[in-house]
C-alpha positions in Angstrom: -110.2 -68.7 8.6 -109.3 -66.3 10.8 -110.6 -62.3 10.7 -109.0 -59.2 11.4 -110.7 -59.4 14.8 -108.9 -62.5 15.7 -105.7 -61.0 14.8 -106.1 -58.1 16.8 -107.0 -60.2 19.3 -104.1 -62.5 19.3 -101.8 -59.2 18.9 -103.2 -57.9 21.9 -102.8 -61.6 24.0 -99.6 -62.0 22.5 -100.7 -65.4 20.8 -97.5 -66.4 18.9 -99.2 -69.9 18.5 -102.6 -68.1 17.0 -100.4 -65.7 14.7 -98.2 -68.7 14.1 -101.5 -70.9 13.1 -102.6 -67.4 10.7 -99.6 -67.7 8.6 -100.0 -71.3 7.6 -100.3 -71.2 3.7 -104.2 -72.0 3.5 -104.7 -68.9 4.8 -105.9 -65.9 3.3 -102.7 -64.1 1.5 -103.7 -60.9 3.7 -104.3 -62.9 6.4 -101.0 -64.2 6.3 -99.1 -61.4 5.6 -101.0 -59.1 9.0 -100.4 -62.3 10.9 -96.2 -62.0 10.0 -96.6 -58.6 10.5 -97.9 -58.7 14.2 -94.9 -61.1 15.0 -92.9 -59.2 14.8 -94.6 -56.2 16.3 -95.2 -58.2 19.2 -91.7 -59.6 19.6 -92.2 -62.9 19.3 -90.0 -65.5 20.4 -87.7 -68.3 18.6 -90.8 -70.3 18.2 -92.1 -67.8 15.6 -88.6 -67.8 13.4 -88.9 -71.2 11.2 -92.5 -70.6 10.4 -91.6 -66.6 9.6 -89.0 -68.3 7.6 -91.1 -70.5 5.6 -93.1 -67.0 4.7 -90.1 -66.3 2.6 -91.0 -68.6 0.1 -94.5 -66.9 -0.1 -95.6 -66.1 -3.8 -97.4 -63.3 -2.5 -94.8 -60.4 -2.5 -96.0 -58.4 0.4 -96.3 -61.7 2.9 -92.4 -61.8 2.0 -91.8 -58.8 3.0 -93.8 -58.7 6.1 -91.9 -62.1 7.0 -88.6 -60.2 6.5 -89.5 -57.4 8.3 -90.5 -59.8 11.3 -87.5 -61.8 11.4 -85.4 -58.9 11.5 -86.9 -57.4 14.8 -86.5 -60.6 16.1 -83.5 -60.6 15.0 -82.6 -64.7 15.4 -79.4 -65.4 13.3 -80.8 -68.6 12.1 -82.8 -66.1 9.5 -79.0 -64.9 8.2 -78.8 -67.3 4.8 -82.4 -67.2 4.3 -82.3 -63.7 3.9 -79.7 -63.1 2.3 -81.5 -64.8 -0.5 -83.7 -62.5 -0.6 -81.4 -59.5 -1.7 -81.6 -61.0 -5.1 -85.8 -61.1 -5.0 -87.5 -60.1 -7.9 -89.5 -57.1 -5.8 -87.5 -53.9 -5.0 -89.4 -53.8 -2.0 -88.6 -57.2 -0.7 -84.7 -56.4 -1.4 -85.0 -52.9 0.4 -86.5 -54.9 3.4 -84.1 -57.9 3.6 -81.1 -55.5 3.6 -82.4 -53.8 6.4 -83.2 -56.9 8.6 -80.2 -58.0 8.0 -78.6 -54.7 8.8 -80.3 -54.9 12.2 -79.1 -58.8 13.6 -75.7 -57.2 12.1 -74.5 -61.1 11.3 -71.0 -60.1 9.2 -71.9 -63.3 7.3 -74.3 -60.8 5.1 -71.5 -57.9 5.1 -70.6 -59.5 1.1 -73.2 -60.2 -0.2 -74.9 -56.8 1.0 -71.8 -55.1 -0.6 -72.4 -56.7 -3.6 -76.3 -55.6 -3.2 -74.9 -51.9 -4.0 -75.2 -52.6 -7.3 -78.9 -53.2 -7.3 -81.0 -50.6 -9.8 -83.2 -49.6 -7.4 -82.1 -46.2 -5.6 -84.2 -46.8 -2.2 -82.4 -50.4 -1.8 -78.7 -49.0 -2.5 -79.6 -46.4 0.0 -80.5 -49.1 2.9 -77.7 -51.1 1.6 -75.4 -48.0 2.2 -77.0 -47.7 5.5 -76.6 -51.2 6.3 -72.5 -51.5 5.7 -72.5 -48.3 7.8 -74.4 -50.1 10.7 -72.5 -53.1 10.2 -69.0 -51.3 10.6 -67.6 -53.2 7.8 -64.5 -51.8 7.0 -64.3 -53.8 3.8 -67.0 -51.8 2.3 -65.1 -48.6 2.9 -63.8 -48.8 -1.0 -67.0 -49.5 -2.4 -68.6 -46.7 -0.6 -65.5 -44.1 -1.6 -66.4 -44.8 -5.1 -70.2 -44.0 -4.5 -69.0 -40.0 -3.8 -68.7 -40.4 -7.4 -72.1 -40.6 -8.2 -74.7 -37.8 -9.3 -77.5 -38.7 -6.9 -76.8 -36.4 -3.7 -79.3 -38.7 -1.8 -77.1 -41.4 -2.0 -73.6 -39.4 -1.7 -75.4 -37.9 1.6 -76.0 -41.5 2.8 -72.8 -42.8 2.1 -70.7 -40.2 3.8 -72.9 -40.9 7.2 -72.4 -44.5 7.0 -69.0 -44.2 6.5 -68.5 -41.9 9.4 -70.6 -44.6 11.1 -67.8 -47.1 9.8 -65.3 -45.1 11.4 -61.9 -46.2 9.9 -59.5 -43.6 9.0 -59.4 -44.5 5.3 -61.9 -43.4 4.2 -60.8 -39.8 5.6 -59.2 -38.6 2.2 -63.2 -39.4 0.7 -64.3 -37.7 3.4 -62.6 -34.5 3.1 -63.6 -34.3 -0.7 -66.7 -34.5 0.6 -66.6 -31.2 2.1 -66.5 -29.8 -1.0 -69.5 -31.4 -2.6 -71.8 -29.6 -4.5 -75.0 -30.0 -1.9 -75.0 -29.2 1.3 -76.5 -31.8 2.9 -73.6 -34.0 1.4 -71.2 -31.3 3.0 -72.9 -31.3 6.5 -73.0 -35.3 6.7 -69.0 -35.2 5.8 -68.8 -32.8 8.7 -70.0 -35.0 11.0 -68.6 -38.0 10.0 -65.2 -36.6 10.4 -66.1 -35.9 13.7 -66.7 -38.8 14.8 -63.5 -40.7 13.2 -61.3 -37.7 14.8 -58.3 -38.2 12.9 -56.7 -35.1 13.6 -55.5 -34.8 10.1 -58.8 -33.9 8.8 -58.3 -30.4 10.8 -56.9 -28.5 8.1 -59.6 -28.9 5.8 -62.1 -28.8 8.2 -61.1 -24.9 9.1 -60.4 -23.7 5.4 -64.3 -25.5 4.8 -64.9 -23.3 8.0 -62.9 -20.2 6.6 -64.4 -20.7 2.9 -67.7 -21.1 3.9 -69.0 -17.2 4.1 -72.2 -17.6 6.1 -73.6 -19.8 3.5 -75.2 -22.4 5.3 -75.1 -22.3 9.0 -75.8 -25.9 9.2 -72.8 -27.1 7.4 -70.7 -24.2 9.7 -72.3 -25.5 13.0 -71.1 -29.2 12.0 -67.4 -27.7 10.7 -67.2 -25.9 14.1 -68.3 -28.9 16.2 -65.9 -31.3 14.5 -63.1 -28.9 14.9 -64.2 -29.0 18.4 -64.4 -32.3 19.0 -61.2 -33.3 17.0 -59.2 -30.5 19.0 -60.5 -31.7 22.7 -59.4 -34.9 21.8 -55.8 -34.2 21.0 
């Protein structure tokens, strides 16, 4: 059995084989889930992916998601398909985690099925999964997104408009400059700046009556009107 002194130790040693031996299933459930931790805050190599992998099987919730969290750092595309089982895991928490591993190796194999993931009923995973498709740039999540603006939860609309900036195609400008019109500002601000980063010059218009309209009433939201109009006219 290993303690949290050895684990400490191996972290600082960088003993992949050690943490490796600490996740083995007769371990301690804490044990095991400290141990997939530190692999990935250590880096650790290939070596550590098909044993991380094997984690994901865990019955022990939190060693799943420590597993996912690992493999995503390392970011090994063998842990694609396994993970994207895990969007459908019965623990909101293991979900919210396997969307944003996935996000970061930024395979398109999981671009679908995290699409389809925006339907989860759990508001922090829909709000990874809109941050994933955003750090994807998967243009074929620029409908599905649009249709989020719909939504009542700002939260979620404010996420959604960054990640579609982040997407960067122009249709989802007509979304966009609805956007500038939402009800909360942060919404408003984020639309801002996603417009300046697509630069369609089209979206000047709206950005200056937004500008014109605006009457002092939030200076953020006018600072990111004025620096996309800025922006969007240096480029032309």
């Amino acid at each position: 059995m290993f303690s949290n002194s050895d684990l400490e130790k191996m972290r600082k040693l960088k003993d992949i084989s050690g943490l490796i031996k600490a996740i083995d299933i007769n371990e301690d459930k804490k044990t095991r889930e400290k141990a997939a931790y530190i692999l990935g805050d250590i880096c650790a190599g290939d070596e550590a992916v098909e044993p991380l992998i094997q984690l994901l099987d865990d019955e022990y919730w939190p060693v799943r998601k420590a597993a996912v969290l690992s493999l995503g750092r390392i970011g090994n595309k063998k842990a694609v398909e396994p993970l994207i089982k895990l969007l459908k895991d019965e623990y909101w928490h293991v979900r919210e985690t396997a969307v944003l591993a996935l996000g970061v190796i930024g395979d398109k194999r999981a671009v679908n099925p995290i699409i389809a993931a925006l339907k989860d009923g759990d508001l922090s995973v829909r709000c990874e999964v809109v941050d994933a498709l955003g750090n994807l740039g998967a243009i074929e999540a620029v409908k599905p997104l649009a249709d989020i603006l719909n939504e009542e939860n700002y939260l979620i609309r404010a996420c959604t408009v960054t990640s579609l900036g982040k997407i960067g195609d122009n249709s989802a400008l007509q979304s966009l400059i609805k956007s500038l019109n939402d009800d909360h500002y942060l919404v408003r601000i984020n639309a801002a700046n996603a417009l300046e980063i697509i630069g369609d010059e089209r979206a000047l218009p709206y950005l200056e009556e937004a500008l014109k309209n605006s009457n002092g009433e939030s200076q953020g939201f006018e600072s990111a009107l004025e620096r996309a109009i800025k922006v969007i006219n240096n480029k032309e």
